[in-house]
Biopython code that builds the backbone (N, CA, C, O; Angstrom):
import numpy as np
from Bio.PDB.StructureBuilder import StructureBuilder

atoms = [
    (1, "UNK", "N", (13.530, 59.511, 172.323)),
    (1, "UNK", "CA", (13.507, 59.107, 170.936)),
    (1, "UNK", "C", (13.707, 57.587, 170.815)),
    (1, "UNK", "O", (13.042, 57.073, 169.916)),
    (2, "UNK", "N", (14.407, 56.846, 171.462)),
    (2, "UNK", "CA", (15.056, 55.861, 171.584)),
    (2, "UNK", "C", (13.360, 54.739, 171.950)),
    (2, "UNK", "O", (12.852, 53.872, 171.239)),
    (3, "UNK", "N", (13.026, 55.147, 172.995)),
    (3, "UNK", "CA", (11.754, 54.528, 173.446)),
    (3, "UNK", "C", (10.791, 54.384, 172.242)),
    (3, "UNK", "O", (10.273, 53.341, 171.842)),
    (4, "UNK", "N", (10.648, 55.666, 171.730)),
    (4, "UNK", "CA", (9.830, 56.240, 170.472)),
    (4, "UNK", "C", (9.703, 55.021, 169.775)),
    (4, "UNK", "O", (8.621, 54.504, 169.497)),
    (5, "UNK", "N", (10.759, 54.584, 169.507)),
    (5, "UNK", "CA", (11.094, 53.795, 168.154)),
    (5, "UNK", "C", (10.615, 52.275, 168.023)),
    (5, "UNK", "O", (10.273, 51.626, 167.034)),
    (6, "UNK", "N", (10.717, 51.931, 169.418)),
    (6, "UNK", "CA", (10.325, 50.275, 169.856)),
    (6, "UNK", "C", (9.035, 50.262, 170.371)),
    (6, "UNK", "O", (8.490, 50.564, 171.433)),
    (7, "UNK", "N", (8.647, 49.721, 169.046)),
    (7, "UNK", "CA", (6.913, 49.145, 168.890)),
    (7, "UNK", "C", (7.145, 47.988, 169.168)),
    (7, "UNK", "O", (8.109, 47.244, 168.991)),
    (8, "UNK", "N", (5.477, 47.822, 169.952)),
    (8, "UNK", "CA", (4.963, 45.725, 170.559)),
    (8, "UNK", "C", (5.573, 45.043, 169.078)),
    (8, "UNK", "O", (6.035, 43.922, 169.290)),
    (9, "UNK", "N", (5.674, 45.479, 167.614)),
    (9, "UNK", "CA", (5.842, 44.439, 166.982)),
    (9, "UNK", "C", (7.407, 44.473, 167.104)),
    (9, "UNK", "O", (7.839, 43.400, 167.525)),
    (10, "UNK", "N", (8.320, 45.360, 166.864)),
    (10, "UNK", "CA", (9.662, 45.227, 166.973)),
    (10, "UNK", "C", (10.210, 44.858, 168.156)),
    (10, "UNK", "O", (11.307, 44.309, 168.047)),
    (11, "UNK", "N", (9.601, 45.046, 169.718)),
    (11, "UNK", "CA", (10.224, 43.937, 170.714)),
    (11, "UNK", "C", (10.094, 42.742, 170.076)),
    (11, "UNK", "O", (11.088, 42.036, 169.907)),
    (12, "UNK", "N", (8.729, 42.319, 169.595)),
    (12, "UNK", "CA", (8.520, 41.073, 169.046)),
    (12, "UNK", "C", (9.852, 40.146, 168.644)),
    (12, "UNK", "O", (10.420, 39.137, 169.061)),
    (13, "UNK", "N", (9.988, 41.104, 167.596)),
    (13, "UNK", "CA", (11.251, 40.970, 166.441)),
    (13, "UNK", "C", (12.639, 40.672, 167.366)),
    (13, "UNK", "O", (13.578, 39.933, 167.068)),
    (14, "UNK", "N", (12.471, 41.439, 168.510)),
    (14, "UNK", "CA", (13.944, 41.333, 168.916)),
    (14, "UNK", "C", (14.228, 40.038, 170.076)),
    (14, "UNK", "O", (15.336, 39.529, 170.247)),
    (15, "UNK", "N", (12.894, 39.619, 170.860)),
    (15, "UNK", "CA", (12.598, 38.384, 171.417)),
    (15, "UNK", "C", (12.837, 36.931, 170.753)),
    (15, "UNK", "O", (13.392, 35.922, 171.190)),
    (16, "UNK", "N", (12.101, 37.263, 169.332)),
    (16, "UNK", "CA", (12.156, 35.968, 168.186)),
    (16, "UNK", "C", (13.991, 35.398, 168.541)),
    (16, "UNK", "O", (14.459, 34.376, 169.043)),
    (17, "UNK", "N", (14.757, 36.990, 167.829)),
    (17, "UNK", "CA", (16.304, 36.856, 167.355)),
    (17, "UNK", "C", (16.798, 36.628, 168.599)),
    (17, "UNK", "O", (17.948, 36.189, 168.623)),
    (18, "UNK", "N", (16.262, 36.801, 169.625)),
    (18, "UNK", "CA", (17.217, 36.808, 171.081)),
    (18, "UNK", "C", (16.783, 35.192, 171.414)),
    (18, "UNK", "O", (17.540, 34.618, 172.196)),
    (19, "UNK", "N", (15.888, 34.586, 171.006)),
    (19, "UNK", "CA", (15.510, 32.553, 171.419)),
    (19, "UNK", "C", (16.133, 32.163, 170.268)),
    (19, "UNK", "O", (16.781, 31.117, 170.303)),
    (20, "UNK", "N", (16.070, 32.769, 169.292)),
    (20, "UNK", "CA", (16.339, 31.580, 167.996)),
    (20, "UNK", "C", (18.034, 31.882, 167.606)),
    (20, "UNK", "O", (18.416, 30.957, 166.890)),
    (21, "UNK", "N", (18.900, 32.664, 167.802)),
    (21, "UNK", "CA", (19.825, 32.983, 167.122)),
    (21, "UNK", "C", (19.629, 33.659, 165.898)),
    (21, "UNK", "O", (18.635, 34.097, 165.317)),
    (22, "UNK", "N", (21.267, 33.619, 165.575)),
    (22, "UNK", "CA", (20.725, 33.888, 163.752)),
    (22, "UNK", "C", (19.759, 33.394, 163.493)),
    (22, "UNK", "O", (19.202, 32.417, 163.993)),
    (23, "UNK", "N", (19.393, 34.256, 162.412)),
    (23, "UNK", "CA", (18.478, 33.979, 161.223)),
    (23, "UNK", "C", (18.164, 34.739, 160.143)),
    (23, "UNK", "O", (18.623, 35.865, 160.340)),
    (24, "UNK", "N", (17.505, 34.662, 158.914)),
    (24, "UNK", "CA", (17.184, 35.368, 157.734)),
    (24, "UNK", "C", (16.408, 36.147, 158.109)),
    (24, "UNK", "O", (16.035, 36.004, 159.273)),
    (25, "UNK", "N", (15.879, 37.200, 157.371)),
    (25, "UNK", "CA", (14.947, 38.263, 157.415)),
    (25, "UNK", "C", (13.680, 37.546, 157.343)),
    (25, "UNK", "O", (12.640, 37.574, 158.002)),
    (26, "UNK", "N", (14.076, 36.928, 156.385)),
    (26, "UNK", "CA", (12.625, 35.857, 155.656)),
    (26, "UNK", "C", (12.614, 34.776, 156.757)),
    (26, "UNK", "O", (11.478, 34.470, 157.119)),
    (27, "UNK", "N", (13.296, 34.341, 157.170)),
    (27, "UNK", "CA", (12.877, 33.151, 158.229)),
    (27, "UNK", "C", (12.291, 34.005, 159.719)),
    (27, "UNK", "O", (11.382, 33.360, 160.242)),
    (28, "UNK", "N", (12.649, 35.341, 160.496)),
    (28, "UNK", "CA", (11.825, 36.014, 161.135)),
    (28, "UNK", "C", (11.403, 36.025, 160.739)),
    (28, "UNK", "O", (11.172, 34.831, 160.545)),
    (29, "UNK", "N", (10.382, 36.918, 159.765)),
    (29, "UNK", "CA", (8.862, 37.097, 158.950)),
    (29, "UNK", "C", (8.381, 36.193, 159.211)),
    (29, "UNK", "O", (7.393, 36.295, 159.939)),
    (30, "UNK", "N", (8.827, 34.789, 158.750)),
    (30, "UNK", "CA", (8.007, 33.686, 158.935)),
    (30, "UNK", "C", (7.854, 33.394, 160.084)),
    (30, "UNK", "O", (6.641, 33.232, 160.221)),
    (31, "UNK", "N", (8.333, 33.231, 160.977)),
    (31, "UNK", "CA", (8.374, 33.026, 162.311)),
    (31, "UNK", "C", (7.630, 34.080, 163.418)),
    (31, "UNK", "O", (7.502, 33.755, 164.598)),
    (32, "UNK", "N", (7.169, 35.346, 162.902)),
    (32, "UNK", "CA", (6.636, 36.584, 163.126)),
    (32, "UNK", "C", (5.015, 36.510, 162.858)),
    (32, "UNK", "O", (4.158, 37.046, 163.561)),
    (33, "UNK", "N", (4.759, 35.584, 161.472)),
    (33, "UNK", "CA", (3.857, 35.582, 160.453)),
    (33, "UNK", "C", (3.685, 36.910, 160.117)),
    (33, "UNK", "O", (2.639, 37.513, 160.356)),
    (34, "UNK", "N", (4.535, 37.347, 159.639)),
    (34, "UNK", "CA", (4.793, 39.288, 158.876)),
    (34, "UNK", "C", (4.904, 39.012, 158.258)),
    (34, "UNK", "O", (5.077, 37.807, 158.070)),
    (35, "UNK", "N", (4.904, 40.521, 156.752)),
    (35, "UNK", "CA", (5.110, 40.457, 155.396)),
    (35, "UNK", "C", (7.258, 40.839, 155.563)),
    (35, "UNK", "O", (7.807, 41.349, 156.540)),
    (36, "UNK", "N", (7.755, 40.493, 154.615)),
    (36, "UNK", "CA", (9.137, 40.185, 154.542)),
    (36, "UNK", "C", (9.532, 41.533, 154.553)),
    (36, "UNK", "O", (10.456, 41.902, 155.278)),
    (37, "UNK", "N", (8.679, 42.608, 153.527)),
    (37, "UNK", "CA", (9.357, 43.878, 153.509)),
    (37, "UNK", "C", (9.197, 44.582, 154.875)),
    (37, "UNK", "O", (10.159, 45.329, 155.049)),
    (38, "UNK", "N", (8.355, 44.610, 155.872)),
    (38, "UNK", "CA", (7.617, 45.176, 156.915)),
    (38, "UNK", "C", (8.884, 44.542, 157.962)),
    (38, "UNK", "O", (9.041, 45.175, 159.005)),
    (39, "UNK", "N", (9.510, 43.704, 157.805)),
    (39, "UNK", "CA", (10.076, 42.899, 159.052)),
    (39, "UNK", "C", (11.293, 43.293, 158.596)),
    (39, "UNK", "O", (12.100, 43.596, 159.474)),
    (40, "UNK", "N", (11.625, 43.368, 157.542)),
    (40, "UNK", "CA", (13.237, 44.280, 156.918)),
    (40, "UNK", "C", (13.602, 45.456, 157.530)),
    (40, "UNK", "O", (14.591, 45.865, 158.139)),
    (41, "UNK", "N", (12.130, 46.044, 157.077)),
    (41, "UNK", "CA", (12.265, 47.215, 157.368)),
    (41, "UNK", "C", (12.129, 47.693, 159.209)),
    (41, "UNK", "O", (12.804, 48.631, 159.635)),
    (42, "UNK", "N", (11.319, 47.016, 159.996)),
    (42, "UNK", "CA", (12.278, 46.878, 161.276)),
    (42, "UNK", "C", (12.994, 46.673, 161.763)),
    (42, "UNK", "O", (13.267, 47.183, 162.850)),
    (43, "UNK", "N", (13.776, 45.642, 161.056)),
    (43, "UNK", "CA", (15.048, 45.323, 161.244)),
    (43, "UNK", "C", (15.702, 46.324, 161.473)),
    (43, "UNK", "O", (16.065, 46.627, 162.610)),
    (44, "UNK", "N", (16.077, 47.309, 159.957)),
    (44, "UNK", "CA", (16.573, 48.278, 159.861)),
    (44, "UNK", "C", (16.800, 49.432, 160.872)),
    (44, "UNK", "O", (17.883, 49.966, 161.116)),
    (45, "UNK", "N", (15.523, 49.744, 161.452)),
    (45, "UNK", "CA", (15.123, 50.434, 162.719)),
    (45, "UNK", "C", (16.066, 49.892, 163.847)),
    (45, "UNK", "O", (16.987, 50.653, 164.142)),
    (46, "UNK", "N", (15.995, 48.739, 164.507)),
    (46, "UNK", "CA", (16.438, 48.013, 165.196)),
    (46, "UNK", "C", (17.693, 47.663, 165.020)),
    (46, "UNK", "O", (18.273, 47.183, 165.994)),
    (47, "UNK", "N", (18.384, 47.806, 163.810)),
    (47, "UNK", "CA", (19.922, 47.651, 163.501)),
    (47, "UNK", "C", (20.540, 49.165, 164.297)),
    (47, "UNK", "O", (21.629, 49.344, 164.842)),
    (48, "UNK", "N", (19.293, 50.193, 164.099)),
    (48, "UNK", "CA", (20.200, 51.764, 163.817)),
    (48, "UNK", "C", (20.406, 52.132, 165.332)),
    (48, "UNK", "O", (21.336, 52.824, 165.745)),
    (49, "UNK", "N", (19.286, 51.505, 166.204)),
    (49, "UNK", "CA", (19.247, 51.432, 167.718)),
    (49, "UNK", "C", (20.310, 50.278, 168.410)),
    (49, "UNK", "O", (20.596, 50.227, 169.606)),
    (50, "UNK", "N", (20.620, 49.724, 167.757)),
    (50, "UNK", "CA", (22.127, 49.105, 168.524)),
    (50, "UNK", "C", (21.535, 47.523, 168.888)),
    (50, "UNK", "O", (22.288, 46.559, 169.030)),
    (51, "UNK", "N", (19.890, 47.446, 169.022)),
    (51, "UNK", "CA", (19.343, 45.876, 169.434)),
    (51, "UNK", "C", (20.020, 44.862, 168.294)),
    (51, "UNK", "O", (21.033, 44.251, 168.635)),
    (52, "UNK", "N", (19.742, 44.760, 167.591)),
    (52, "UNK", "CA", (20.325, 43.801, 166.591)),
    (52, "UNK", "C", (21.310, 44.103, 165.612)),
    (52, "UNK", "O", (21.700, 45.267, 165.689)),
    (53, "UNK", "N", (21.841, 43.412, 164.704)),
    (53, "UNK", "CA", (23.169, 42.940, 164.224)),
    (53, "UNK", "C", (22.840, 42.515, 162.838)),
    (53, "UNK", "O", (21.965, 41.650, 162.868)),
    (54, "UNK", "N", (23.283, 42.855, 161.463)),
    (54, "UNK", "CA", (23.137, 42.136, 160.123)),
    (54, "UNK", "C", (24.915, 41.385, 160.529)),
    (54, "UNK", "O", (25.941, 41.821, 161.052)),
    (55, "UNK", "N", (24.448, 40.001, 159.896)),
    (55, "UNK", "CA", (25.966, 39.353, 159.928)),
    (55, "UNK", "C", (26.359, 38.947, 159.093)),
    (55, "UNK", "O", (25.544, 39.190, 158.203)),
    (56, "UNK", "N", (27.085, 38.467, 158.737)),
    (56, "UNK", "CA", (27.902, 38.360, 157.353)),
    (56, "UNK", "C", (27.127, 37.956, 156.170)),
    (56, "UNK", "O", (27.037, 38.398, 155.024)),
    (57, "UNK", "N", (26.432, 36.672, 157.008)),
    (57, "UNK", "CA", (25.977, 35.995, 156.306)),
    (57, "UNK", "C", (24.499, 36.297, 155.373)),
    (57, "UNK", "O", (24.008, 35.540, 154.536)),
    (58, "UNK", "N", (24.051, 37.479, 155.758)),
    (58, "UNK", "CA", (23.186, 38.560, 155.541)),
    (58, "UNK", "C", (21.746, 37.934, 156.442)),
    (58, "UNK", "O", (20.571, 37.711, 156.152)),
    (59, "UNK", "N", (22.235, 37.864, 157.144)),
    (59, "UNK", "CA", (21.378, 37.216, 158.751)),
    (59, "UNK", "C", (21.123, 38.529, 159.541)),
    (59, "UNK", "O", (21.416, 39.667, 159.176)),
    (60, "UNK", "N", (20.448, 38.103, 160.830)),
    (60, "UNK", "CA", (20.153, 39.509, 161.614)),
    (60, "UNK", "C", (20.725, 38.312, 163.524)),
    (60, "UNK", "O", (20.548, 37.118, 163.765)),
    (61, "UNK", "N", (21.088, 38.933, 164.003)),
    (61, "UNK", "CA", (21.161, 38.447, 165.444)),
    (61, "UNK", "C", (21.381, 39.187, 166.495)),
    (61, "UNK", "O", (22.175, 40.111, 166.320)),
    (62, "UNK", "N", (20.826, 39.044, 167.757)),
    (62, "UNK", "CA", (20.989, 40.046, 168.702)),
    (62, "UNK", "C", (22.565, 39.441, 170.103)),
    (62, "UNK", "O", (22.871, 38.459, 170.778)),
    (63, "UNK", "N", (23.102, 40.948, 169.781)),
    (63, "UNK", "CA", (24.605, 40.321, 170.679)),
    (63, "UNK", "C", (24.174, 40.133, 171.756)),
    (63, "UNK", "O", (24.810, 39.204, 172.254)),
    (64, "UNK", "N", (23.032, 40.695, 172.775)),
    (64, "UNK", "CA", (22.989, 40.480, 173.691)),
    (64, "UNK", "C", (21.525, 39.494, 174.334)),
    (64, "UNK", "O", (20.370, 39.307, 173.951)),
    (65, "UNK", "N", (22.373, 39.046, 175.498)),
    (65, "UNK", "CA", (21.647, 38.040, 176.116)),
    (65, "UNK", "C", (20.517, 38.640, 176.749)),
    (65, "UNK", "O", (19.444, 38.038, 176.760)),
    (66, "UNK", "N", (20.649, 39.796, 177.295)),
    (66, "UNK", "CA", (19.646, 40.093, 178.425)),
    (66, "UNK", "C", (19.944, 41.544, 177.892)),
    (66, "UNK", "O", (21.070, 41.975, 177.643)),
    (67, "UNK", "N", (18.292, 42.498, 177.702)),
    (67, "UNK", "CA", (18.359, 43.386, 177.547)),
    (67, "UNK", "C", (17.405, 44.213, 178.358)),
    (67, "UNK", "O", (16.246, 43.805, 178.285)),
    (68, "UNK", "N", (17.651, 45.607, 179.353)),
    (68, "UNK", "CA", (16.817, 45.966, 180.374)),
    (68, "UNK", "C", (17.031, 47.291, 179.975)),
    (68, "UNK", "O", (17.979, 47.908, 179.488)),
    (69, "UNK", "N", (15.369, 47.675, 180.471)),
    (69, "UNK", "CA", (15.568, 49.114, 179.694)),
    (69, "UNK", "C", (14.718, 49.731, 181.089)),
    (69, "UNK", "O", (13.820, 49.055, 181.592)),
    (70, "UNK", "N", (15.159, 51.281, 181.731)),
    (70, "UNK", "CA", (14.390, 51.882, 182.432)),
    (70, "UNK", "C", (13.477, 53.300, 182.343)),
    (70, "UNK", "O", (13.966, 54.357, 181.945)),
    (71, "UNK", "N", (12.473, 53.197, 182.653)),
    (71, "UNK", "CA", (12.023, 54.560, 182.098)),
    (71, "UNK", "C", (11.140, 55.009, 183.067)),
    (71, "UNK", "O", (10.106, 54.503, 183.504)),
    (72, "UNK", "N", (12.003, 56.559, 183.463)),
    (72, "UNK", "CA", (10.779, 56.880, 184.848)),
    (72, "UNK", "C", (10.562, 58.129, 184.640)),
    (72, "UNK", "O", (11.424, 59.008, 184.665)),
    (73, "UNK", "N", (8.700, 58.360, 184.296)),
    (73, "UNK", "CA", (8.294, 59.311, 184.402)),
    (73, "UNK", "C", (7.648, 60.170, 186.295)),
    (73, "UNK", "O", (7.204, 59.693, 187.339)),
    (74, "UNK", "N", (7.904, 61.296, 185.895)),
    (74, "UNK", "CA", (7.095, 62.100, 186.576)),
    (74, "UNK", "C", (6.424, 63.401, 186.751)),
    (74, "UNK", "O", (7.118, 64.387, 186.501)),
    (75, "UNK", "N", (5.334, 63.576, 187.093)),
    (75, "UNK", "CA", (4.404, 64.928, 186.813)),
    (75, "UNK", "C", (4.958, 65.956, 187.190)),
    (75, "UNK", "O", (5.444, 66.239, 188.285)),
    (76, "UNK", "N", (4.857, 66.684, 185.995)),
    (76, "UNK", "CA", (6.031, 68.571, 185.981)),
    (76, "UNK", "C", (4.938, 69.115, 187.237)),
    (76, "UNK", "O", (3.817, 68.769, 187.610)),
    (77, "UNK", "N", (5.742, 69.959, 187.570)),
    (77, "UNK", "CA", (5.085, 70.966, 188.025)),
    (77, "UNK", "C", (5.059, 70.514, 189.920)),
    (77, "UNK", "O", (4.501, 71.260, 190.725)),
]
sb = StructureBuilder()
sb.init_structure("model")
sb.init_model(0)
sb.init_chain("A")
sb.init_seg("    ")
for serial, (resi, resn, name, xyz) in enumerate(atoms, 1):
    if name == "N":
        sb.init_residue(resn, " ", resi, " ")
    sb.init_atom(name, np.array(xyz, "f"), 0.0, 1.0, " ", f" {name:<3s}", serial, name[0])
structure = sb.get_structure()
């Protein structure tokens, strides 16, 4: 499920926040060239999966420096 969820555009999203630091929703978008609601709304996704962070300041940032993910398939049977 977890895999499910992280689309080429939301790594995107989480690469941007992992070089730039904080930032606004609206300043990713821009930086994305996305529409503001579309990039919120991954956010959101991406908040609920543990990658990124809303911060006080109503910013988004990712706590971590380095993120590695493994996934190994193999044929049933």
């Amino acid at each position: 499920m977890f895999l499910s969820r992280l689309t080429a555009l939301r790594w995107s999203l989480v690469r941007q926040i992992m070089s730039a630091g904080e930032m606004s929703i609206r300043e990713l978008a821009r930086r994305a060239g996305r529409d503001v609601r579309r990039v919120h709304d991954d956010v959101l996704v991406l908040a609920e999966l543990g990658l990124v962070e809303r911060t006080a300041k109503g910013g988004v940032r990712c706590p971590f420096a380095d993120i590695h993910l493994d996934m190994h398939l193999r044929k049933a049977g």
